[in-house]
N, C-alpha and C positions, 0 to 999 in steps of 0.2 A: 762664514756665511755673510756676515757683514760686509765683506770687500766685494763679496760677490754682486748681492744686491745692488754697491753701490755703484760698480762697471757697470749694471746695464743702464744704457741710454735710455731715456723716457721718450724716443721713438721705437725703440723697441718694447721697452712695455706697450706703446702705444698698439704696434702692432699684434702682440701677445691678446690686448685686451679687445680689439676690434675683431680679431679672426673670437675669441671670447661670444662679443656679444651676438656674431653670424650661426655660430653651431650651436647656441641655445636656439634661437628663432627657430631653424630647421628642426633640431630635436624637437623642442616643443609644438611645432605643428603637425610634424609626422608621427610624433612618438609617443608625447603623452594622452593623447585619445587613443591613444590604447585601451586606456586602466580608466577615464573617465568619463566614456560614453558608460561603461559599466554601470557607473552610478548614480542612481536615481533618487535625487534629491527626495528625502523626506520617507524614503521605504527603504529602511534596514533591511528586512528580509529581503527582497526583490534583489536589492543591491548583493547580497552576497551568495542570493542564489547564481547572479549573473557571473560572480567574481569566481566560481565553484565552477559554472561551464566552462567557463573560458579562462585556462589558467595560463596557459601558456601563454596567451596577449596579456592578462594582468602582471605578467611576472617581466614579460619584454619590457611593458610602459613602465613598471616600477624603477627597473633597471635603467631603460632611460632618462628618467626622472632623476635618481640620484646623480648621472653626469651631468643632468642642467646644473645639481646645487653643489655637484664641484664646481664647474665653468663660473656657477657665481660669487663663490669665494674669490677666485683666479681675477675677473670683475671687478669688483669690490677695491679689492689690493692695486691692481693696475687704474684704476682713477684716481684713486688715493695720489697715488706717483704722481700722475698726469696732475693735477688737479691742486694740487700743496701750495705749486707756488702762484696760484692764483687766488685762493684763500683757503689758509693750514686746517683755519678752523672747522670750516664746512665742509671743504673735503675728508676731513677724521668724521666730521656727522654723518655723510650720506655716505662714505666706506662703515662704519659702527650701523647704521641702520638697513645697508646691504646684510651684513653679516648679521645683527638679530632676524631678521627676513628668512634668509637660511637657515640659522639656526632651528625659528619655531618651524618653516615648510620642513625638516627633517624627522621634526618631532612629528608631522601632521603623517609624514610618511612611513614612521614606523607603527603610528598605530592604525593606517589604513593595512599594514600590513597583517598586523593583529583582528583586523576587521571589525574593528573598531568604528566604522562609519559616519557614526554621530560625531564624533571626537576629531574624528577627521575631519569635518566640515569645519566645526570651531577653529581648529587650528586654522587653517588654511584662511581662515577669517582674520585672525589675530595677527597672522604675517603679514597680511598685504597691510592692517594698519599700521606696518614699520614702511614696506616698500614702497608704497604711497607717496611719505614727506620726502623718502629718499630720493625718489624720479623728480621732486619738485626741486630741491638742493641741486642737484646733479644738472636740471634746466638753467636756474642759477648762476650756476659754475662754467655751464656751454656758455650763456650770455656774454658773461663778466672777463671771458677766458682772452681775448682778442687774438687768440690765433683758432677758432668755431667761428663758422659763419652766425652772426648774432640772431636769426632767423630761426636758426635751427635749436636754438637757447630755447626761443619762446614756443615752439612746437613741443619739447621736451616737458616745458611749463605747464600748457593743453594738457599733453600725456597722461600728467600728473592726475589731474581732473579726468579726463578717461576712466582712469585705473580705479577712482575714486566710485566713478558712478558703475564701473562693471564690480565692482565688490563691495558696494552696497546700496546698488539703485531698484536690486529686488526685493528690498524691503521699503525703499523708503518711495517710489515710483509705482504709480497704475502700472498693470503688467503691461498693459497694451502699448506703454510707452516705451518701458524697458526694452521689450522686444524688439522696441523698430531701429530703440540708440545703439542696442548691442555691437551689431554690425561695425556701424560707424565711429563708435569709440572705441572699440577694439583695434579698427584699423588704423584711427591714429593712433593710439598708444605704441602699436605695434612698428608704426611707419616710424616714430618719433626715436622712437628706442634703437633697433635698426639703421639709422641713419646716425647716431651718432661711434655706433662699430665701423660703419662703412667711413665712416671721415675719419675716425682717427686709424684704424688700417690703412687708408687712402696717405692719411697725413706719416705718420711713420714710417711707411714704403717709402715714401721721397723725403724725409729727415726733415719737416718741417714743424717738428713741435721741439719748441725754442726751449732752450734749459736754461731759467734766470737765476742768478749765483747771489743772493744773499749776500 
């Protein structure tokens, strides 16, 4: 397994982890409002009377949902590669803070399964304060990287702040506010994140992510 890992090229993880970060985006736009239009913040009953109509869409999005947090393990591990020899140490932090991210969203998804709802909110809360610092290490890491356009570093950096105010600006935000940022910081997070799958698939496809030999 060892030799294995270490043949492959890190333009090829490159491109492992770029088609990665493309079929989470798609899955998660198509797939997980499945199961979370269902749920209606703040009313347990409502919410699982809706999850009881509609089983068959909560069972597709749950399903879906679990290949995003494969694809983010797969994530995770491929920037790690990408990312080591530009700094070991931070790349090990925002790979460790992918993977606790996943960890508790799997926990949040087994007890959504459970119907558990309440608990499912919590969780779901509790990960994104791992994935958070992670998208901001990871902005970082694009910067500092010299083979990421250094733009696309500090968009990632935003992101971060995005992610920040869509999972916890409805508490700490007049609603009136939130509502109108939503839009707009979702679509950078969303642009920020996306565009660093498309560069390094982009960059991998033509063997441009340099391996420096220690």
């Amino acid at each position: 397994m060892t030799n294995l890992v270490a043949d492959i090229s890190l333009n090829k993880v490159a491109i492992f982890t770029g088609v990665g970060f493309i079929l989470m985006l798609f899955l998660g736009i198509f797939g997980m409002p499945l199961y979370q239009n269902l749920i209606v913040p703040g009313d347990e009953a409502i919410t699982i009377n809706n999850i009881m109509a509609n089983l068959l869409l909560f069972r597709l999005g749950i399903a879906i949902y679990l290949i995003i947090l494969i694809l983010d393990v797969v994530v995770a591990v491929g920037l790690y590669m990408v990312f080591k020899q530009v700094n070991k140490n931070l790349a090990l932090l925002q790979m460790w803070l992918r993977l606790l991210y996943t960890a508790i969203a799997l926990i949040s998804l087994v007890v959504l399964v459970l119907l558990f709802i309440n608990a499912y909110n919590l969780a779901q809360l509790i990960a994104y304060t791992f994935f958070i610092p992670h998208i901001f290490v990871l902005g970082y890491l694009v910067y500092k990287s010299g083979f990421f356009p250094r733009p696309l570093g500090i968009l990632v950096i935003i992101a971060s702040f995005c992610y920040l105010i869509l999972t916890y600006g409805e508490f700490l935000l007049p609603q009136n506010l939130y509502e109108v940022s939503f839009l707009i910081v979702i679509l950078i997070a969303v642009i920020g994140e996306i565009s660093v799958g498309i560069v390094l698939l982009f960059k991998g496809l033509r063997n441009e992510i340099p391996e420096i030999k220690s």
